[in-house]
Short mmCIF file of the C-alpha atoms (twelve columns), coordinates in Angstrom:
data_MODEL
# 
_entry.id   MODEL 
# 
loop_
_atom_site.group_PDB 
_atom_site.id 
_atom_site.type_symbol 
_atom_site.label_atom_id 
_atom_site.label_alt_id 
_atom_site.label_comp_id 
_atom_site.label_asym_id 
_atom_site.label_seq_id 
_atom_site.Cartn_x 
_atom_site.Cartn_y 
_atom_site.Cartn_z 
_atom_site.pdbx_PDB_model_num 
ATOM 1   C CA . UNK A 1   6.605   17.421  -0.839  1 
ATOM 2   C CA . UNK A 2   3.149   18.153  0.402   1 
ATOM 3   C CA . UNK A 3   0.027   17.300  -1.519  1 
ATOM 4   C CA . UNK A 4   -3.293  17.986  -0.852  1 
ATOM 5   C CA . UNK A 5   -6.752  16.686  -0.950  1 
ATOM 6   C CA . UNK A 6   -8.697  19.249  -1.688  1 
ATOM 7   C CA . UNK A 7   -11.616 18.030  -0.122  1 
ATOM 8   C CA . UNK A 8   -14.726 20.673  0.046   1 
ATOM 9   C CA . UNK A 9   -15.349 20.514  4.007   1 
ATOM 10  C CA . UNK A 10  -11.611 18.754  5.399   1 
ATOM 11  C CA . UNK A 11  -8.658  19.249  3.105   1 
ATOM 12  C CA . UNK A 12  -6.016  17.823  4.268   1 
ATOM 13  C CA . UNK A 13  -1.985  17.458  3.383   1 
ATOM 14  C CA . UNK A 14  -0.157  14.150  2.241   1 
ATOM 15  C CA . UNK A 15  3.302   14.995  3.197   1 
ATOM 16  C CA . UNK A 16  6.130   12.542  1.103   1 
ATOM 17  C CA . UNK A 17  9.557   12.354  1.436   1 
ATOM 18  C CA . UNK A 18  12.405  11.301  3.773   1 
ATOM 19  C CA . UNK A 19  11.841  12.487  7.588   1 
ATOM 20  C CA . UNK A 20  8.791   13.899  7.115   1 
ATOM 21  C CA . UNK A 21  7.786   11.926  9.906   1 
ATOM 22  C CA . UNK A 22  9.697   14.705  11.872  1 
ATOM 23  C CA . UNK A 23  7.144   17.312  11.252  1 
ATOM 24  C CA . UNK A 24  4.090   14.911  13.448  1 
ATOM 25  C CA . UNK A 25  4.703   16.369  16.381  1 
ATOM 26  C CA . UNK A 26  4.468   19.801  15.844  1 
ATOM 27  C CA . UNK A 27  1.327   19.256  13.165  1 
ATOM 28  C CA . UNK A 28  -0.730  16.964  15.398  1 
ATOM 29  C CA . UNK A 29  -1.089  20.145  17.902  1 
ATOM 30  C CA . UNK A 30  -2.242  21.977  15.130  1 
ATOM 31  C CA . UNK A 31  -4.541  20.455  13.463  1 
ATOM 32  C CA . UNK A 32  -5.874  18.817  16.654  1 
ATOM 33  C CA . UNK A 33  -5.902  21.722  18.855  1 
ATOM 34  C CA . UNK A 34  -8.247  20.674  21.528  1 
ATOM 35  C CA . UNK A 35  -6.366  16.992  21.852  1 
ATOM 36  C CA . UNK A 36  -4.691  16.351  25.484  1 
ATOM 37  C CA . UNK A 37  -4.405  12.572  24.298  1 
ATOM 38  C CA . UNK A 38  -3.379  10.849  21.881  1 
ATOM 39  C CA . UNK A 39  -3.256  7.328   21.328  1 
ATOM 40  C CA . UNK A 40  -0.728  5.946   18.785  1 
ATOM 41  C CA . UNK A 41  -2.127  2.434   17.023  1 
ATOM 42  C CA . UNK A 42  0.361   0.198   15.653  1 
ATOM 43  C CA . UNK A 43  1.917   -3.458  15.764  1 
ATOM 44  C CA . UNK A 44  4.604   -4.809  17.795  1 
ATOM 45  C CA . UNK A 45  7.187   -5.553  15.186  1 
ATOM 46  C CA . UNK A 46  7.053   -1.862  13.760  1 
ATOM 47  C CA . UNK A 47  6.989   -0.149  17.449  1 
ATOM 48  C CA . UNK A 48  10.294  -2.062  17.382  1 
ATOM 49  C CA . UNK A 49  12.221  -0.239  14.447  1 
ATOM 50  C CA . UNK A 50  14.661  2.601   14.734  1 
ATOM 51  C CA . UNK A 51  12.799  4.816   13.316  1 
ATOM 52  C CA . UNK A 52  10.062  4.828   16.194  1 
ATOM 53  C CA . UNK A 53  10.627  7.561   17.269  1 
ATOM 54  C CA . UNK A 54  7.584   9.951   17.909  1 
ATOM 55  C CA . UNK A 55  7.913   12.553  20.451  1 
ATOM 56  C CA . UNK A 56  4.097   14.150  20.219  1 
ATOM 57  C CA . UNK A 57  3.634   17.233  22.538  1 
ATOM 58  C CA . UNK A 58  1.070   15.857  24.588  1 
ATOM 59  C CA . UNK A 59  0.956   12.519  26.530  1 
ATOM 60  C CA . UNK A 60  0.691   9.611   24.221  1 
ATOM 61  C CA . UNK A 61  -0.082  6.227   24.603  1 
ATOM 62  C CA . UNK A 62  0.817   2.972   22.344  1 
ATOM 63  C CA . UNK A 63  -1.716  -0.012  21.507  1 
ATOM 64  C CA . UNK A 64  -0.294  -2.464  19.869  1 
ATOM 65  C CA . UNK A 65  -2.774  -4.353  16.841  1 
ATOM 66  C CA . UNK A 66  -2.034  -7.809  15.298  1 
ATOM 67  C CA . UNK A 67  0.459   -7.838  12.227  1 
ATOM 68  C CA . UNK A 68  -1.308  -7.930  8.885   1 
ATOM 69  C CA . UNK A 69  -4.732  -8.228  7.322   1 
ATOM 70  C CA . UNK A 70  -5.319  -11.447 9.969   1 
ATOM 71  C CA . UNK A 71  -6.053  -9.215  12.617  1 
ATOM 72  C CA . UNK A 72  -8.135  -6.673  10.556  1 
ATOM 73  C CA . UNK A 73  -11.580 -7.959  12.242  1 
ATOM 74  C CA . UNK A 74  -14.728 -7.008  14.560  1 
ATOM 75  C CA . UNK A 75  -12.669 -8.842  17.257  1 
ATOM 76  C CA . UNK A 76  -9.767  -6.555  17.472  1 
ATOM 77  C CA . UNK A 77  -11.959 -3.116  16.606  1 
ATOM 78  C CA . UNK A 78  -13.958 -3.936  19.649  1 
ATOM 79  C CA . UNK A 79  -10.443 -4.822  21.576  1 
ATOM 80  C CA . UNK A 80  -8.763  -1.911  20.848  1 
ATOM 81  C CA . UNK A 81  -12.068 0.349   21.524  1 
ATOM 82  C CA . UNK A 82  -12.249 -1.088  24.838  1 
ATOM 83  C CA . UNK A 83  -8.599  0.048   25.534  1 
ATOM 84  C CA . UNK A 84  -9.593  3.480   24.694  1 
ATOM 85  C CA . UNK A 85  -11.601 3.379   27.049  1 
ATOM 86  C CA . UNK A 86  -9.996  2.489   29.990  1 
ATOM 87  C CA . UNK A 87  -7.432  5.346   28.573  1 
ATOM 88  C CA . UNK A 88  -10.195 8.048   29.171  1 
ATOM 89  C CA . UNK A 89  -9.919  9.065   25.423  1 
ATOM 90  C CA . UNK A 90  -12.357 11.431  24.573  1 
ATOM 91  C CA . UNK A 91  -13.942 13.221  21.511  1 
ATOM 92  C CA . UNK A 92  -11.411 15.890  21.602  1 
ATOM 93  C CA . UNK A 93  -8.485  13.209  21.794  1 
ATOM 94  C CA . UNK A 94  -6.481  12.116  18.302  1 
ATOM 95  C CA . UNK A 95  -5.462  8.568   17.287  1 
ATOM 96  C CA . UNK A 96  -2.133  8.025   14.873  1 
ATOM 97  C CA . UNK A 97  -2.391  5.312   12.869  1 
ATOM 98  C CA . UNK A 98  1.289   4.132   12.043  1 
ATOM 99  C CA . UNK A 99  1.269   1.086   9.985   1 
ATOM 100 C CA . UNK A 100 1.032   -0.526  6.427   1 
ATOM 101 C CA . UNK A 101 -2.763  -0.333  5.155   1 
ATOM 102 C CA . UNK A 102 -3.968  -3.040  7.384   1 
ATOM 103 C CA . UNK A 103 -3.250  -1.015  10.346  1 
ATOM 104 C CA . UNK A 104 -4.303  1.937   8.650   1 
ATOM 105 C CA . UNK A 105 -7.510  0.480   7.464   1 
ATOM 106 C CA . UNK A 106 -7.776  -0.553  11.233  1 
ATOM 107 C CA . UNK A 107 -6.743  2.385   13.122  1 
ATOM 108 C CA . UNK A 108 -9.251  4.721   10.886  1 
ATOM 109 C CA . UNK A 109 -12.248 2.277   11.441  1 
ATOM 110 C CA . UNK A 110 -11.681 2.276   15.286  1 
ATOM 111 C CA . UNK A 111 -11.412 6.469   14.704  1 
ATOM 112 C CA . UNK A 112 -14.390 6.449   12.828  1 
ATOM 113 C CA . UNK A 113 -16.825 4.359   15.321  1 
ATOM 114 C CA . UNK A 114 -14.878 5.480   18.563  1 
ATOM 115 C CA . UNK A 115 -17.523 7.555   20.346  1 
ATOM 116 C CA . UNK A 116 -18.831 8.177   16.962  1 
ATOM 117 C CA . UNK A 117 -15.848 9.122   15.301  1 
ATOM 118 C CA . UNK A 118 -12.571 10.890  16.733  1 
ATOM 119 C CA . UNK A 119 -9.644  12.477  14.823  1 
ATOM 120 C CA . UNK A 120 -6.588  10.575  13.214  1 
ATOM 121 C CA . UNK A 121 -3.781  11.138  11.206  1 
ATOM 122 C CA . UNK A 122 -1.648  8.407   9.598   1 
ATOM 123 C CA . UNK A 123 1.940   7.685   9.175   1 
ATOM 124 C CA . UNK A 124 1.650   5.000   6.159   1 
ATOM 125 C CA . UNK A 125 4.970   2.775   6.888   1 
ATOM 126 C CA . UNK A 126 4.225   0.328   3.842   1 
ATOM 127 C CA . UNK A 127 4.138   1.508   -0.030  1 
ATOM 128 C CA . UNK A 128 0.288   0.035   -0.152  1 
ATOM 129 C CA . UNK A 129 -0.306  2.114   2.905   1 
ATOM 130 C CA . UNK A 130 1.907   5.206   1.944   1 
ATOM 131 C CA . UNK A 131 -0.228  5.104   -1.858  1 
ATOM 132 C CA . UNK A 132 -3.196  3.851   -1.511  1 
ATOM 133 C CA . UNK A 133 -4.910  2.828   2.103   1 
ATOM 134 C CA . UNK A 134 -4.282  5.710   4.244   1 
ATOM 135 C CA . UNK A 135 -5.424  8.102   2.022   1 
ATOM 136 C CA . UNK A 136 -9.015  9.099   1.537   1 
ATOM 137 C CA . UNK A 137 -10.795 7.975   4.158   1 
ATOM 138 C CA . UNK A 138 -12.441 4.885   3.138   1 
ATOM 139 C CA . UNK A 139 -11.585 2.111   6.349   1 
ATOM 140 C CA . UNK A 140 -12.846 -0.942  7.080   1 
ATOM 141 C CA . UNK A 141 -12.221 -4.290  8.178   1 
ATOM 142 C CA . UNK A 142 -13.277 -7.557  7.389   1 
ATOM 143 C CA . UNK A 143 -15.711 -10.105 7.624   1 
ATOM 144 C CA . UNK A 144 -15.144 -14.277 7.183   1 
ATOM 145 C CA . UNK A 145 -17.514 -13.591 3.750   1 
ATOM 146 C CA . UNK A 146 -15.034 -10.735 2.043   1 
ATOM 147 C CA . UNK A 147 -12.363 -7.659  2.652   1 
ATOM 148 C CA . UNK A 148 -13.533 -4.574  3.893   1 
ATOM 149 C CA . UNK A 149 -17.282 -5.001  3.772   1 
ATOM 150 C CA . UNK A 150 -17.480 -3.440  7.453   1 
ATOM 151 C CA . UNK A 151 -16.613 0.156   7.271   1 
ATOM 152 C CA . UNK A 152 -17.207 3.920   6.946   1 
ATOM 153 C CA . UNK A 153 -15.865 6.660   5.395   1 
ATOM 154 C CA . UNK A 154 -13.543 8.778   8.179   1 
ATOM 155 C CA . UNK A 155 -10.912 11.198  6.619   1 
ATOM 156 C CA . UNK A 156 -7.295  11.770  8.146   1 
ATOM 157 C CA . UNK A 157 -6.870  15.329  9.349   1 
ATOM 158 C CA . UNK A 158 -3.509  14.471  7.278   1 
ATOM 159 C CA . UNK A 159 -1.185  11.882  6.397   1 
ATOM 160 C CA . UNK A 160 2.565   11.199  6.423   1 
ATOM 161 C CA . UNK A 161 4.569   9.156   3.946   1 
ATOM 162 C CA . UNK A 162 7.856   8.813   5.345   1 
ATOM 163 C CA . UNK A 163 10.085  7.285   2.698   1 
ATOM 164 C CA . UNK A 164 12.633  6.028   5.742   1 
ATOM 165 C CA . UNK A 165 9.858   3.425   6.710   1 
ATOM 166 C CA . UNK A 166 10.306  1.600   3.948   1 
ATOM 167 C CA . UNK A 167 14.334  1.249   3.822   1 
ATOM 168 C CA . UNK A 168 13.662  -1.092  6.968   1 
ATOM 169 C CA . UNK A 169 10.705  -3.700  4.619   1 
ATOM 170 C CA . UNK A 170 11.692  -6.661  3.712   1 
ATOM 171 C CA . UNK A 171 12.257  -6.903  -0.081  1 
ATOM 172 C CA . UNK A 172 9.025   -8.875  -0.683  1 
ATOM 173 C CA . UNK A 173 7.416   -6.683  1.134   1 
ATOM 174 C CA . UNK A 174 8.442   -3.460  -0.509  1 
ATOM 175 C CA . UNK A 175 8.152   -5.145  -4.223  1 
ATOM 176 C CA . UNK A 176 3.991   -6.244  -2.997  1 
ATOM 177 C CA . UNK A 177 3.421   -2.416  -2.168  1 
ATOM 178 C CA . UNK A 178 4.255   -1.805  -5.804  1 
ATOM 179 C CA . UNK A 179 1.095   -3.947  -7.058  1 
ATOM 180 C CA . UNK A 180 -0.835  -0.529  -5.878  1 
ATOM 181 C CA . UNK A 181 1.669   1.641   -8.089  1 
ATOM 182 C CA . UNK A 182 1.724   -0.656  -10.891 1 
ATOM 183 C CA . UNK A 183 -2.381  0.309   -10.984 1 
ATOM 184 C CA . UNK A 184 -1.620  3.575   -10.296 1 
ATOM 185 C CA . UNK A 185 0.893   3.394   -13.653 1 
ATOM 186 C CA . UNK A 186 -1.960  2.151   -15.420 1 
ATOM 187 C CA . UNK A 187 -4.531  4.183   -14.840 1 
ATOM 188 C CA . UNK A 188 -2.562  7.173   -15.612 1 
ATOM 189 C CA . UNK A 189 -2.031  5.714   -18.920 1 
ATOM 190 C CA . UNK A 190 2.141   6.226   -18.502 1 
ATOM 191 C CA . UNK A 191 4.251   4.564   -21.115 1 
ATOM 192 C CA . UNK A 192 6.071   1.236   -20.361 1 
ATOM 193 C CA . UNK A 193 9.569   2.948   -21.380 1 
ATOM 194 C CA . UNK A 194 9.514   5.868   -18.065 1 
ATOM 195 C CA . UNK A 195 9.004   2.989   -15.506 1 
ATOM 196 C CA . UNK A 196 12.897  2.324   -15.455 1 
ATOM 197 C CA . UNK A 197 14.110  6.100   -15.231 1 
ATOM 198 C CA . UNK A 198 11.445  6.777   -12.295 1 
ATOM 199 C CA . UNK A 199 12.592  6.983   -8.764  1 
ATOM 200 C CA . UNK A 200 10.738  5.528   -5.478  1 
ATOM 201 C CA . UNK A 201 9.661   8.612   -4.451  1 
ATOM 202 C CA . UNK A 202 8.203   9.798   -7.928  1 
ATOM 203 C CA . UNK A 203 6.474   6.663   -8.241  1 
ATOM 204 C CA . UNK A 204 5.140   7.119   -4.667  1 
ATOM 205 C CA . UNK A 205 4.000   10.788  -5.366  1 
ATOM 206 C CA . UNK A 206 2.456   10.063  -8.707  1 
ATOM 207 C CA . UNK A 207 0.232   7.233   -6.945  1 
ATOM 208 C CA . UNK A 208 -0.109  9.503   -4.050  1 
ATOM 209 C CA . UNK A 209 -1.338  12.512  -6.720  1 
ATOM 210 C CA . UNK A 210 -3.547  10.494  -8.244  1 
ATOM 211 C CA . UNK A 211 -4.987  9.473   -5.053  1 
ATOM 212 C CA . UNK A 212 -5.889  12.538  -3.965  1 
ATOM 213 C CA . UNK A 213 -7.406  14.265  -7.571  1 
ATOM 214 C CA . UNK A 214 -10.019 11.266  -7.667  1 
ATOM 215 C CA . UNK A 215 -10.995 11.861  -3.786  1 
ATOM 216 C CA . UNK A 216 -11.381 15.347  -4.180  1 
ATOM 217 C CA . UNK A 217 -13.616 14.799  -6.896  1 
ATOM 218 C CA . UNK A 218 -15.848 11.987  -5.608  1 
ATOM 219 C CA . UNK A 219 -14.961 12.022  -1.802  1 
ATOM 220 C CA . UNK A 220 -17.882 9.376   -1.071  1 
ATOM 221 C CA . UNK A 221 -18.173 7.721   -4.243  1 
ATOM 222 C CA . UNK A 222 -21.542 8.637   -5.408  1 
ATOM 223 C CA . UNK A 223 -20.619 9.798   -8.785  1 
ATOM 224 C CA . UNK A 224 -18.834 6.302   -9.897  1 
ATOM 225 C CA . UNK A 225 -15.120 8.194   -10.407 1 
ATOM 226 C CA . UNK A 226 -13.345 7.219   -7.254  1 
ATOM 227 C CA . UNK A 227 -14.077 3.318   -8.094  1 
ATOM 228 C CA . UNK A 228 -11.823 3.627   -10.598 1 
ATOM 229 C CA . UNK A 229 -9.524  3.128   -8.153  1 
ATOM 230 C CA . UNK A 230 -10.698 -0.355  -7.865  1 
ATOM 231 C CA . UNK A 231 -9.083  -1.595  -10.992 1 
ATOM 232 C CA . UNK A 232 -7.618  -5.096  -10.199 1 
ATOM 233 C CA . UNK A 233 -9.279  -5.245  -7.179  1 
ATOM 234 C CA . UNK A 234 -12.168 -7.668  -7.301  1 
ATOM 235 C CA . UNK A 235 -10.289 -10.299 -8.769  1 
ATOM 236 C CA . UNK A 236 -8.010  -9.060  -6.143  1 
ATOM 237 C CA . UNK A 237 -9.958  -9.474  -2.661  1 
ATOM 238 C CA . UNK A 238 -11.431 -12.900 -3.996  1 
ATOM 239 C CA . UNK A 239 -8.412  -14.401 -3.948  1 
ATOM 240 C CA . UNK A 240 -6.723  -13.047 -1.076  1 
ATOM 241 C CA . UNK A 241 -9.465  -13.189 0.879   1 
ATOM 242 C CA . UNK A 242 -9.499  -17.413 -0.393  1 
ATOM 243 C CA . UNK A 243 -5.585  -17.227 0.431   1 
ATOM 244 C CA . UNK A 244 -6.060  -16.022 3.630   1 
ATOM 245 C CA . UNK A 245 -7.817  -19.379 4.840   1 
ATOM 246 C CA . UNK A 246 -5.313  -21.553 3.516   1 
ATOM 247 C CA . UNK A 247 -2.181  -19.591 4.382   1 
ATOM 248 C CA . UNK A 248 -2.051  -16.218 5.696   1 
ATOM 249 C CA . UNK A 249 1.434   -15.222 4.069   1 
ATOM 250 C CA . UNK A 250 1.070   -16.646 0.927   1 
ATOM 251 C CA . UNK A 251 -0.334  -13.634 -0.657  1 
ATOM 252 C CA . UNK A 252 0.269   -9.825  0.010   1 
ATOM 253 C CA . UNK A 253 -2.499  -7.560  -1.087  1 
ATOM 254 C CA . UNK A 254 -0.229  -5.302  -3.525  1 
ATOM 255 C CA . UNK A 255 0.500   -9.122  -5.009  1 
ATOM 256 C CA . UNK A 256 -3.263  -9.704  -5.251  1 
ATOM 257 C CA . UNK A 257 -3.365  -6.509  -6.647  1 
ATOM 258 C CA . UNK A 258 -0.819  -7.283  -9.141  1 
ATOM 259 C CA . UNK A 259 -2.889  -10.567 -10.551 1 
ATOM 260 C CA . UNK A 260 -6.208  -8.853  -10.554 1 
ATOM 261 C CA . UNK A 261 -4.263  -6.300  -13.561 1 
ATOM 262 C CA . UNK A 262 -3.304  -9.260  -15.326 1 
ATOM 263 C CA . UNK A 263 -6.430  -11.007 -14.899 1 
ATOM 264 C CA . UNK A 264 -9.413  -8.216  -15.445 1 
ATOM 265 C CA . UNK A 265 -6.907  -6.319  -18.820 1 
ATOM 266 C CA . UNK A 266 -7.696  -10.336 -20.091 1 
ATOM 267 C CA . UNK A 267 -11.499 -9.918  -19.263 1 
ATOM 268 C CA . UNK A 268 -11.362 -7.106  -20.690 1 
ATOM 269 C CA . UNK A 269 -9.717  -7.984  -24.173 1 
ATOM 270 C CA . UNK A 270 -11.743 -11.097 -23.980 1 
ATOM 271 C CA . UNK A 271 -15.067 -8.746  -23.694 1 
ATOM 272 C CA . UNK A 272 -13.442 -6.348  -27.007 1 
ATOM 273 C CA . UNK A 273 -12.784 -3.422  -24.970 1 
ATOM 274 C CA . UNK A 274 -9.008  -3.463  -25.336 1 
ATOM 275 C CA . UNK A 275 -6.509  -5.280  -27.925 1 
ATOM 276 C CA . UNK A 276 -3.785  -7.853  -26.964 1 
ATOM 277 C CA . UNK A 277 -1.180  -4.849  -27.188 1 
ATOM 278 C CA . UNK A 278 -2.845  -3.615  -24.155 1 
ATOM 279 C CA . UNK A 279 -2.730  -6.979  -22.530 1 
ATOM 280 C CA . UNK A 280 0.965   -7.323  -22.907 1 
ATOM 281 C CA . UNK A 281 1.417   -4.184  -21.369 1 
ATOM 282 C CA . UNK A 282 -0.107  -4.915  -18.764 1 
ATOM 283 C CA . UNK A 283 1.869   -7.710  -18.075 1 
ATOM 284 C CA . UNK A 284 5.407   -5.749  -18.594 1 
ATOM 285 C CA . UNK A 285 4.275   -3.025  -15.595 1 
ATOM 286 C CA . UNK A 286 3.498   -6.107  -13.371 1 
ATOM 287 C CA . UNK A 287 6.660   -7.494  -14.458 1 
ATOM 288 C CA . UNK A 288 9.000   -4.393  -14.475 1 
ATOM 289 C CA . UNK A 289 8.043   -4.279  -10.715 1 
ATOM 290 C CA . UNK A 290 8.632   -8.235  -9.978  1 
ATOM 291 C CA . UNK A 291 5.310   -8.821  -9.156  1 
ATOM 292 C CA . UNK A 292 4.034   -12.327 -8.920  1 
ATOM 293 C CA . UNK A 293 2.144   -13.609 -12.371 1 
ATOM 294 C CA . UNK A 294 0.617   -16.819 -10.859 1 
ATOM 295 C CA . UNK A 295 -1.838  -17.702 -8.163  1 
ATOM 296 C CA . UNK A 296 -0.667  -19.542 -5.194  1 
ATOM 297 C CA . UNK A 297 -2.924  -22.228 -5.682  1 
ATOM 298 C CA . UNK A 298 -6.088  -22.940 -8.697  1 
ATOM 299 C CA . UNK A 299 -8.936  -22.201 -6.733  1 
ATOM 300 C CA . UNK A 300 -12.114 -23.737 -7.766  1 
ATOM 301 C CA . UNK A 301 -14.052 -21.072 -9.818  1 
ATOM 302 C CA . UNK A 302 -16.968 -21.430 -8.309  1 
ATOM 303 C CA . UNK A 303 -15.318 -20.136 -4.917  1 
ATOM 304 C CA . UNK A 304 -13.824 -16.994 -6.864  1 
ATOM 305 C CA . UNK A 305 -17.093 -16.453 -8.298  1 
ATOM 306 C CA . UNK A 306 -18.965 -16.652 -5.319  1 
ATOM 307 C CA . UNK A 307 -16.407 -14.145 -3.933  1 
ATOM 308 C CA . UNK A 308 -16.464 -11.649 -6.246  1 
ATOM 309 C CA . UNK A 309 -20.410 -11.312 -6.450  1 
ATOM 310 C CA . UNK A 310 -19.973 -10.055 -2.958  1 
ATOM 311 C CA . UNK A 311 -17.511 -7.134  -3.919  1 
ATOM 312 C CA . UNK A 312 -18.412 -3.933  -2.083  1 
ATOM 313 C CA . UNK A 313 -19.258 -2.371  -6.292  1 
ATOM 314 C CA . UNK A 314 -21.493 -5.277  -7.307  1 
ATOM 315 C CA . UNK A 315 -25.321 -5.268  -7.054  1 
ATOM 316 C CA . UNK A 316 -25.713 -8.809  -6.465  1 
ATOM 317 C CA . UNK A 317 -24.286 -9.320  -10.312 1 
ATOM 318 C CA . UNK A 318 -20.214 -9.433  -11.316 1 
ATOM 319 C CA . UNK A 319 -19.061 -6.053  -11.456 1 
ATOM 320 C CA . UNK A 320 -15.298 -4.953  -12.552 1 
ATOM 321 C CA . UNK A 321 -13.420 -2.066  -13.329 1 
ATOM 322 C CA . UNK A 322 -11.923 -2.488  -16.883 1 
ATOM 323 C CA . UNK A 323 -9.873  -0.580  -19.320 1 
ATOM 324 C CA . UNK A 324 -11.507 0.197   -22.566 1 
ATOM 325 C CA . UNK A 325 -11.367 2.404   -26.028 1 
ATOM 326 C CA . UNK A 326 -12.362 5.358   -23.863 1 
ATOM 327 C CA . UNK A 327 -10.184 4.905   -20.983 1 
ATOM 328 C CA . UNK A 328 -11.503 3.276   -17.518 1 
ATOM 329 C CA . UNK A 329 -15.280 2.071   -16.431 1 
ATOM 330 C CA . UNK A 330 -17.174 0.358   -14.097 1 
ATOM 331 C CA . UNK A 331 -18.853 -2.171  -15.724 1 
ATOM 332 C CA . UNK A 332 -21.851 -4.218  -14.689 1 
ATOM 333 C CA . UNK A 333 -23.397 -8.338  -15.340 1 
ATOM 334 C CA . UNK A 334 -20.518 -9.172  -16.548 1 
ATOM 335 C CA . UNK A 335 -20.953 -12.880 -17.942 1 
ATOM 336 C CA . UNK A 336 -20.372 -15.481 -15.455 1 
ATOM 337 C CA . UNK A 337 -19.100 -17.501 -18.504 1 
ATOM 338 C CA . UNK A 338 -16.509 -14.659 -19.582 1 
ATOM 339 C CA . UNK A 339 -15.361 -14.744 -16.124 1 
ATOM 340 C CA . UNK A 340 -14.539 -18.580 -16.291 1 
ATOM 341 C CA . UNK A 341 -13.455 -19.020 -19.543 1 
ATOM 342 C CA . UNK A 342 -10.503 -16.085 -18.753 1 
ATOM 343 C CA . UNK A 343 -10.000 -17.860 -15.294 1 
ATOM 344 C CA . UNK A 344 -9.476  -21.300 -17.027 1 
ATOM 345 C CA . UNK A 345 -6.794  -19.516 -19.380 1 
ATOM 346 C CA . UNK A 346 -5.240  -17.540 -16.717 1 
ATOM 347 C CA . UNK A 347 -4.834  -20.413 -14.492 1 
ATOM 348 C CA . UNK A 348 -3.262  -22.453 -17.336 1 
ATOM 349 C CA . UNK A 349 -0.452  -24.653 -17.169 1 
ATOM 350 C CA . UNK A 350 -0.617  -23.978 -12.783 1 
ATOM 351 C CA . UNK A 351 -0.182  -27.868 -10.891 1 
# 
């Protein structure tokens, strides 16, 4: 299945299904037509699996990235730039990001400053990646003060979701992707009751549908829609990014993901904008998937907080997306004291 972002200047395909990986090759020389290079960005423990196998039709290099969001920093962009260069890529040359949506996020921000911005495509390898990061163009990495705070917006001249990829993640790894679905779920409004009946590869083109309506209609984020997107997510980066510097694999970012639901539908109840029905929904999607419900550690609240008012959609106040009577908002000065007093329950009962 192919779907597209309709995008006014650069459409572009998401192509979803088993072996669509096959199909690279020939597309690549088509949609980058002037390319006599192209450089494929990835890490060494996924250049290593069987299904490897890209055969491009024009020489191709590999450089390999550091696993995970660890190595999603200033120090490897500038790294891997410098490698391009001694590779002679030039304007005209294409980068393939192949990766979960660390090295997606990665591979698109080295595209996007490379010589002032080069061409990529993606082959998303993890569900976060396949749903969420390698669509749309937003990449970035990050800095010691928060995720993704250095970045532009760089679109894919298309993207490949190759279902086969993810047959060869570890089961903790596959059930972390699902923290992106799980939003996805949510913000469609779908019923608890279709989540068991639904395959992997509907719930990876419904996410990957959803994706691409909300880009189309608010490529660069200026009219507020596409941050809808961001439900979850500030509670989200603050504590992975406060994970990160204890232990970098205690916390995936679909898990993250899956505790910022949980966390902001209480915020929101707790500021009247949805009932405890609503709540416990919530927490049955998260669930249904096998997604964690408790923080590796109580951070101190004052860290989180401090985190959070640096979120890419505040304006130096707490800003969240939240459900409400009307369906989904971004919503500003939020109360510092409503934010603690639904921390202290949500951390409740944790040693």
């Amino acid at each position: 299945m192919s779907i597209r972002v309709d995008l006014q200047d650069n459409p572009y395909e998401v192509h979803v299904g088993r072996g669509v990986r096959s199909s690279l090759a020939e597309r690549v020389s088509s949609l980058v037509p002037r390319a006599k290079l192209a450089v494929i960005i990835t890490t060494p423990m996924l250049r290593a699996q069987p299904w490897f196998d890209f055969a491009l039709a024009l020489p191709t290099h590999v450089i390999e990235a550091p696993e995970g969001e660890s190595g999603k920093n200033l120090a490897t962009v500038e790294r891997l730039c410098d490698e391009l260069t001694a590779l002679g890529v030039s304007r005209h040359d294409v980068i393939v990001g192949v990766g979960g949506g660390a090295t997606t996020d990665l591979a698109g921000f080295v595209a996007a400053v490379y010589l002032r911005g080069i061409a990529v495509v993606h082959v998303a390898t993890s569900v976060a990646g396949q749903v969420d990061a390698a669509i749309g163009g937003k990449t970035a990495v990050d800095l010691v003060g928060g995720k993704n705070l250095v970045g532009a917006f760089h679109q894919p001249r298309g993207v490949w979701c190759d279902l086969d990829t993810l047959d060869t993640l570890s089961t903790r790894e596959r059930i972390a992707g699902m923290g992106e679905v799980a939003k996805c779920w949510l913000l469609e409004g779908r019923s608890v009751s279709d989540l068991a009946t639904t395959t992997l590869e509907e719930f990876v083109t419904m996410a990957v549908a959803l994706k691409a309506r909300v880009v189309a209609e608010d490529e660069f984020e200026t009219s507020g829609r596409r941050a809808l997107l961001n439900y979850g997510h500030t509670f989200a980066h603050a504590v992975e990014l406060l994970t990160l510097s204890r232990d970098p694999d205690a916390l995936r970012h679909g898990e993250a993901v899956a505790l910022g639901l949980r966390f902001e539908a209480r915020l929101a109840h707790r500021l009247g904008r949805i009932d405890a029905t609503e709540v416990a929904a919530t927490d049955e999607v998260v669930a249904f998937f096998g997604l964690p419900s408790r923080l590796p550690w109580a951070f101190e609240i004052t860290d989180v907080l401090a985190v959070m008012a640096r979120d890419k959609k505040a304006h130096h106040n707490l800003t969240f997306v939240l459900p409400g009577v009307q369906g989904f908002s971004t919503v500003a000065d939020v109360s510092a004291d409503e934010v603690v007093a639904t921390y202290a329950e949500f951390i409740g009962g944790l040693e």
